[in-house]
Backbone as CSV, one residue per row, in Angstrom:
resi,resn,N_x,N_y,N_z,CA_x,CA_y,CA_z,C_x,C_y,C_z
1,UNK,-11.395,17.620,6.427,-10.493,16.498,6.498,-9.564,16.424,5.292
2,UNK,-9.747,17.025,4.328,-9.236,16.519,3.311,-8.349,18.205,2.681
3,UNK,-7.058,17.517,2.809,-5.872,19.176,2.442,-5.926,19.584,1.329
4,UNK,-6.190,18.741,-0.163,-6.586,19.267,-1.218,-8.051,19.092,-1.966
5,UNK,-8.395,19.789,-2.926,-9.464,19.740,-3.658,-9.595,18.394,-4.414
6,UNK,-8.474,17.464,-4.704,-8.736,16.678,-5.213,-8.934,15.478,-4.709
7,UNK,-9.636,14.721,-5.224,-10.453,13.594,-4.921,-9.778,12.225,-5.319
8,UNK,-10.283,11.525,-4.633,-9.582,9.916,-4.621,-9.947,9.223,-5.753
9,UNK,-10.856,9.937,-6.105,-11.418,9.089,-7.648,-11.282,9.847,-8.710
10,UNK,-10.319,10.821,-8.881,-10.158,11.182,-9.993,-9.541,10.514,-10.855
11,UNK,-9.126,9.938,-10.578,-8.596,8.916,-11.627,-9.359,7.719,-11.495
12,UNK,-9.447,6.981,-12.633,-10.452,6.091,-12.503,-9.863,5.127,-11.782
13,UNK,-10.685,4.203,-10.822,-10.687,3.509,-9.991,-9.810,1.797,-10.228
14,UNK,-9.742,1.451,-11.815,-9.991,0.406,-11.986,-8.662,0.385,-13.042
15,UNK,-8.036,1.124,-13.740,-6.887,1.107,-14.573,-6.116,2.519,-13.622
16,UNK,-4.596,1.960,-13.995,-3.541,3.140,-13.686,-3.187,3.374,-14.926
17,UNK,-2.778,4.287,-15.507,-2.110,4.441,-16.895,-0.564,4.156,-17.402
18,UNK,-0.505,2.828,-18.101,1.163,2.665,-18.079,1.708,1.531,-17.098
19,UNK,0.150,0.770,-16.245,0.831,-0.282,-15.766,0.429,-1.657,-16.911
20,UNK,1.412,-2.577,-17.193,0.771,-3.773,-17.581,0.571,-4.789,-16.826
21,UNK,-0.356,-5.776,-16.654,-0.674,-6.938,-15.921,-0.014,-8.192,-16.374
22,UNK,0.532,-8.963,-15.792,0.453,-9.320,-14.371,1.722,-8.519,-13.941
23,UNK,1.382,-8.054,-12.598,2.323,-7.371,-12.136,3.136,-9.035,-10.797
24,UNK,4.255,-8.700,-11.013,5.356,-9.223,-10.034,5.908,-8.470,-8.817
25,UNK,6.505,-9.268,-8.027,7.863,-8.676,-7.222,7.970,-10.003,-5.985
26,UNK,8.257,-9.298,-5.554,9.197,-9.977,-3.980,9.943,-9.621,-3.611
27,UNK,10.883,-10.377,-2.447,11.276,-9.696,-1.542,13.155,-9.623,-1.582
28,UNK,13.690,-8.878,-0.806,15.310,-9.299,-1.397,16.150,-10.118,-1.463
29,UNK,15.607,-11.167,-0.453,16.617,-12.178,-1.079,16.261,-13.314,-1.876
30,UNK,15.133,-13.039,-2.272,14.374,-13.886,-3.430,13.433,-15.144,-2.888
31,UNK,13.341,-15.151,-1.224,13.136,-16.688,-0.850,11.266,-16.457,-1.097
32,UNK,10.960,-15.625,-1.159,9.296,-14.535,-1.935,8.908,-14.499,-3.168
33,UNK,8.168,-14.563,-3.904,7.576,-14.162,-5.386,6.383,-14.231,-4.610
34,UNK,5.688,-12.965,-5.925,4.255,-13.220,-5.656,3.924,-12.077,-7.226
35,UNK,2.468,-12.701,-7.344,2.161,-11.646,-8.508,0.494,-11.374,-8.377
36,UNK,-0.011,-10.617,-9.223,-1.499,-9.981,-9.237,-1.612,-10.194,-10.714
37,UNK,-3.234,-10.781,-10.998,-3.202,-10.571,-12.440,-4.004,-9.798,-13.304
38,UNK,-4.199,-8.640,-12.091,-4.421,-6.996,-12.914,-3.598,-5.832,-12.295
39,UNK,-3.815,-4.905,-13.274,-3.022,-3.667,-12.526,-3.878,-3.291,-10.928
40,UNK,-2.800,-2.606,-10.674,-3.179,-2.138,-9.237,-4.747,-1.177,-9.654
41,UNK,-5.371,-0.910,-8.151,-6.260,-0.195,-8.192,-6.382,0.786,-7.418
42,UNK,-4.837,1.474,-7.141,-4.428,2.382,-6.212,-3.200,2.596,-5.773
43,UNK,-2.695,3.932,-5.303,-1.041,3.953,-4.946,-1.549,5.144,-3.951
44,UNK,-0.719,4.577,-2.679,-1.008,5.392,-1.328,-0.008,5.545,-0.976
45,UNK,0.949,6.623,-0.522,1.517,6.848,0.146,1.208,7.306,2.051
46,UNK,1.156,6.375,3.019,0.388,5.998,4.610,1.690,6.929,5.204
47,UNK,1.323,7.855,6.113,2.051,8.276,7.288,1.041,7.940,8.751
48,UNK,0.149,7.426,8.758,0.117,6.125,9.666,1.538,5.660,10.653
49,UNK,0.897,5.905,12.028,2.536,5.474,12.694,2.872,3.996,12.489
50,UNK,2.055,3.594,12.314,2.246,2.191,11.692,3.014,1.649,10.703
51,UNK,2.565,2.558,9.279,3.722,2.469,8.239,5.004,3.331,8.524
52,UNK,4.872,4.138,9.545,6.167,4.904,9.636,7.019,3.915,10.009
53,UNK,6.720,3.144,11.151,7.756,1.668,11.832,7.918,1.045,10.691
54,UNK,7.132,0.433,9.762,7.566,-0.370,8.529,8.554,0.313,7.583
55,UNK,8.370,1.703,7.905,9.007,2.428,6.440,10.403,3.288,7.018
56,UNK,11.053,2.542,8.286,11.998,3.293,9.175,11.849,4.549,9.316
57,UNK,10.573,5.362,9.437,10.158,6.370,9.550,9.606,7.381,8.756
58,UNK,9.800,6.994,7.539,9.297,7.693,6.574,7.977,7.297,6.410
59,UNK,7.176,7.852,4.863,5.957,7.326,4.933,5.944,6.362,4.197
60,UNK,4.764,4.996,3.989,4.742,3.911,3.149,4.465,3.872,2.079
61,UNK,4.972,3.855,0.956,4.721,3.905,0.068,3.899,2.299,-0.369
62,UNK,2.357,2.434,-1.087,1.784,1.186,-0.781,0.855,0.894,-2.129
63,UNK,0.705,0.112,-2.912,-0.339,0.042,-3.995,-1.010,-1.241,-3.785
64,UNK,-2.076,-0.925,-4.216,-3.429,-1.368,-3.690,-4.107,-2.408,-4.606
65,UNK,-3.989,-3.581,-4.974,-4.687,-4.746,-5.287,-5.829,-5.415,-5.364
66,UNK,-6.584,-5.854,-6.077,-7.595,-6.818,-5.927,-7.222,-7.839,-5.473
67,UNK,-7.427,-8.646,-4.729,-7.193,-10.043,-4.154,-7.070,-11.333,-4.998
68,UNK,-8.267,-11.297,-5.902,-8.298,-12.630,-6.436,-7.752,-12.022,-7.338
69,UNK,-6.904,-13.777,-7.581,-6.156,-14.314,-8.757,-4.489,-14.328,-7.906
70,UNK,-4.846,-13.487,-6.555,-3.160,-13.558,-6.391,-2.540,-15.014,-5.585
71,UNK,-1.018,-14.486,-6.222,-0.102,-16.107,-6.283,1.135,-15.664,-5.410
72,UNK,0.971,-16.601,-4.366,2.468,-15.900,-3.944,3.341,-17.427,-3.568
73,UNK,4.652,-17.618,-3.956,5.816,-18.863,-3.495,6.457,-18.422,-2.378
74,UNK,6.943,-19.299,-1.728,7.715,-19.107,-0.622,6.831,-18.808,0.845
75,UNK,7.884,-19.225,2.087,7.445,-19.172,3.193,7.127,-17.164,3.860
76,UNK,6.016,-17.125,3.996,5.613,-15.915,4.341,5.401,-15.753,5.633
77,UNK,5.874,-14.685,6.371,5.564,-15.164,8.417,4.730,-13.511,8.171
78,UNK,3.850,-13.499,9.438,3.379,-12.505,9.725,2.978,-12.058,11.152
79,UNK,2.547,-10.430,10.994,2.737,-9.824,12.381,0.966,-9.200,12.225
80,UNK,0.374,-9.521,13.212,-0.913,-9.445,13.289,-1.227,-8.466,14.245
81,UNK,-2.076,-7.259,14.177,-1.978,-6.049,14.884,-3.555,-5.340,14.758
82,UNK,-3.597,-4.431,15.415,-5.425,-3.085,15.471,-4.305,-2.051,15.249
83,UNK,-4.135,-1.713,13.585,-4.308,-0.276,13.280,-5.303,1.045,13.600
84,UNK,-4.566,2.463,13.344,-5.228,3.328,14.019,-6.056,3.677,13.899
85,UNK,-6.756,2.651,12.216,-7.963,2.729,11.921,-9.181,2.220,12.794
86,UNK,-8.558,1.288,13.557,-9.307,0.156,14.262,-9.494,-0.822,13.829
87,UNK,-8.958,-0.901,12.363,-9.659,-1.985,11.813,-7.968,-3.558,12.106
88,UNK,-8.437,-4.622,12.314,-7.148,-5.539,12.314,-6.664,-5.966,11.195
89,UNK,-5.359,-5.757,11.190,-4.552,-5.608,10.080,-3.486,-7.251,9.827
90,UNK,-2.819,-8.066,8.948,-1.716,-8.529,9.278,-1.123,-8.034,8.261
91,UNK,0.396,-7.992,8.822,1.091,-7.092,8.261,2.049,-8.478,7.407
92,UNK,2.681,-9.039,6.420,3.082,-9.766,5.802,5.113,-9.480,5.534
93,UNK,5.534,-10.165,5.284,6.995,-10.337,5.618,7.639,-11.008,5.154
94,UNK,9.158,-11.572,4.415,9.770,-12.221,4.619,10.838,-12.525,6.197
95,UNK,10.400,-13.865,6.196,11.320,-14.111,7.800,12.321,-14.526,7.517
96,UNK,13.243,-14.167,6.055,15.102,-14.958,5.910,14.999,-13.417,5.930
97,UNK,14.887,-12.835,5.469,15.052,-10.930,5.098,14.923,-9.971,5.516
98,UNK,13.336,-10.318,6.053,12.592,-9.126,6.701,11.800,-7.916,6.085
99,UNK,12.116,-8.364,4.621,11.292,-7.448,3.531,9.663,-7.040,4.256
100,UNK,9.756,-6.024,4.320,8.028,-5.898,4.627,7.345,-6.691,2.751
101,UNK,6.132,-6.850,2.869,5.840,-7.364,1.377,4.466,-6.697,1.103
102,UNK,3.298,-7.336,2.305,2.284,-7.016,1.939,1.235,-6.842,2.648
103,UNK,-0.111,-6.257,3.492,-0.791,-6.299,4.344,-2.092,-6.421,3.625
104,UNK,-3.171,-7.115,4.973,-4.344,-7.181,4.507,-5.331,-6.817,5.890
105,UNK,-6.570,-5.894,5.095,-7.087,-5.259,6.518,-8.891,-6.243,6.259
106,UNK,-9.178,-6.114,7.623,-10.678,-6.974,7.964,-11.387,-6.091,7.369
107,UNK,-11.237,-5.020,7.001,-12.295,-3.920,6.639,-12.629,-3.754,5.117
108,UNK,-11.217,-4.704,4.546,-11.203,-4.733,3.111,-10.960,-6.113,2.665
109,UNK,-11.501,-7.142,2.595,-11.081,-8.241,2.588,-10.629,-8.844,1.052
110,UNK,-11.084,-8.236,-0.170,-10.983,-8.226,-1.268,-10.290,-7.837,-1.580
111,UNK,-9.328,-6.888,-0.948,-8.122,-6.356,-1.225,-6.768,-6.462,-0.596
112,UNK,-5.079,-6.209,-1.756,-3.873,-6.357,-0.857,-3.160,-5.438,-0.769
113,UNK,-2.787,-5.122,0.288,-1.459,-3.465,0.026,-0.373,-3.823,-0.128
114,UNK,0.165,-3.539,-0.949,1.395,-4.213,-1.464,2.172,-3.076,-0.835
115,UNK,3.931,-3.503,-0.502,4.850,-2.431,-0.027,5.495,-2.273,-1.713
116,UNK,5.551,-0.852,-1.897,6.252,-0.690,-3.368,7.395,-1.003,-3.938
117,UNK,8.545,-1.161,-2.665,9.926,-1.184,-2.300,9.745,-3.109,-2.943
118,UNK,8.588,-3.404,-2.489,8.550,-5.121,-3.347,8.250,-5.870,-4.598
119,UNK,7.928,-4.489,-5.123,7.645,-4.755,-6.569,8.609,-5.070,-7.364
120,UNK,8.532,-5.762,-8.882,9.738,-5.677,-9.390,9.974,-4.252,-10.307
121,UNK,8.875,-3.736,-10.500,8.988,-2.672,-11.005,8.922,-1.298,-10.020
122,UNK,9.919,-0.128,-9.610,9.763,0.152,-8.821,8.814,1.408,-9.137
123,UNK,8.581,1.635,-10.573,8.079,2.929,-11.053,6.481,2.858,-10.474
124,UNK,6.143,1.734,-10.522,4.389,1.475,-9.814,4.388,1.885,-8.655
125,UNK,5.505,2.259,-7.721,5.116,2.914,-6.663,4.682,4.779,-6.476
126,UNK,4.751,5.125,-7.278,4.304,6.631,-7.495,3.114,6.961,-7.031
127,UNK,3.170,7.543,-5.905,1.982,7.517,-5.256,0.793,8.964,-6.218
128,UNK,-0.420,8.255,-5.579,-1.486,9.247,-6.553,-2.076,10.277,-4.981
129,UNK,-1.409,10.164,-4.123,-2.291,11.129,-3.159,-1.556,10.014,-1.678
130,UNK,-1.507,11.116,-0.052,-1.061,10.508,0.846,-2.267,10.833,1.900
131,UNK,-1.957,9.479,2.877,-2.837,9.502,3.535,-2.569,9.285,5.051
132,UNK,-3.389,9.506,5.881,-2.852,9.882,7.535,-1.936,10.978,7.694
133,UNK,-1.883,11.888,6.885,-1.040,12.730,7.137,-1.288,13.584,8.148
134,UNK,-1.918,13.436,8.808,-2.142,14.414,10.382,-0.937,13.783,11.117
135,UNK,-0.832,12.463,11.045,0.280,12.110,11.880,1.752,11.756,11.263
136,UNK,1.641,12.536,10.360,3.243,12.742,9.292,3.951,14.033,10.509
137,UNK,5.209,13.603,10.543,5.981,14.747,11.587,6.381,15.623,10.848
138,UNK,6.945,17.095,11.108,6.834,18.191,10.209,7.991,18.201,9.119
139,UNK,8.432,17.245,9.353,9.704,17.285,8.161,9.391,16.405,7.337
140,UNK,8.157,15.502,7.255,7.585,14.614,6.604,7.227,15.310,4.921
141,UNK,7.733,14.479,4.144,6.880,14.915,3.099,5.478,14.526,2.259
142,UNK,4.988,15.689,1.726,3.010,15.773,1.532,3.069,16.728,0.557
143,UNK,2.880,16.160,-0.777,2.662,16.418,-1.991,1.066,17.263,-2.199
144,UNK,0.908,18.499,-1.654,-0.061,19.478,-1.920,-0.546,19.176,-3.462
145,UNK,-0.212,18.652,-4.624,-0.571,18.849,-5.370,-1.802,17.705,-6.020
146,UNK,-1.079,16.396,-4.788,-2.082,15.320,-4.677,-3.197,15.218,-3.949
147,UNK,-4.070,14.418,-4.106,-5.299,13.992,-2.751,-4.506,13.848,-1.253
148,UNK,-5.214,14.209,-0.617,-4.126,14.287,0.737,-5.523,13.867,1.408
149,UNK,-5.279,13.611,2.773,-6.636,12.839,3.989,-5.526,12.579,5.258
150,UNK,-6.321,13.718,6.084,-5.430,13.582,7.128,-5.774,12.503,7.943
151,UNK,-6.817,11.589,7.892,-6.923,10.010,8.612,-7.018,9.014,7.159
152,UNK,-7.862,8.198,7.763,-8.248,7.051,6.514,-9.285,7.144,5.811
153,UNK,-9.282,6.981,4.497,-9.966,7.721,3.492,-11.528,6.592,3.400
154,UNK,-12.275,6.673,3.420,-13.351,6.336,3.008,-13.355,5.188,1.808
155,UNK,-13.253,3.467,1.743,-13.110,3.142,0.438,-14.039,3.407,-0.416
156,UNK,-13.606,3.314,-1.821,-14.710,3.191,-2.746,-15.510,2.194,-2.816
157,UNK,-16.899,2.517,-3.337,-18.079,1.525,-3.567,-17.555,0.582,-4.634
158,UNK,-18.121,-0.650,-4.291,-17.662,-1.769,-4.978,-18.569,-1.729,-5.957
């Protein structure tokens, strides 16, 4: 299942190197804020047909959150769905904009996927490894040099 040798936990699980906390962003026309008040605990790039529709076809670029402590302003609408994981997903939004922002899955309830494109910093989106790439189309790009998982990766133990 897995296209390279490297592993999802090679890097430690719990710091990224070079992010500071609290991280910000929102959405483009500002009617959104929201923040986390630790660094992320992950950066995924999803070719998931799912994030492909969110990401006008490309893959999603997505970093990965602890839940508590987060703050978000403004009116948030959402689209509630069974990803191909199986697991039910809602997918989060601005409704003046349409910014995708943020999703949360039943399978992970402690955690938020943030869209990177919503951050205020856009450098935190650098993904560390992509995932679903079985269903990335062949012109898709898949960084061999990262963790790759051609479905959904197994989370880590809490």
């Amino acid at each position: 299942m897995w296209a390279s040798a490297r592993s999802w936990r090679a890097a430690p699980a719990w710091r990224i190197e070079g992010v500071a906390a609290p991280v910000a962003g929102g959405c483009l026309c500002g009617a959104v804020r929201f923040s986390f008040p630790e660094e992320p605990i992950a950066r995924r790039a999803c070719w998931c047909r799912d994030c492909q529709y969110l990401s006008a076809g490309n893959a999603s670029v997505n970093v990965i959150f602890r839940k508590a402590g987060f703050a978000c302003t403004g009116e948030v609408a959402g689209y509630d769905s069974t990803a191909d994981s199986g697991n039910a997903m809602r997918r989060s939004f601005c409704p003046k904009c349409g910014t995708p922002l943020f999703s949360e899955s039943s399978a992970r309830t402690d955690v938020m996927v943030v869209r990177a494109g919503a951050l205020d910093d856009p450098e935190l989106g650098r993904p560390e490894g992509f995932i679903w790439t079985a269903s990335a189309p062949r012109w898709g790009h898949v960084d061999s040099s990262l963790a790759n998982c051609e479905g959904q990766p197994v989370p880590p133990r809490k």
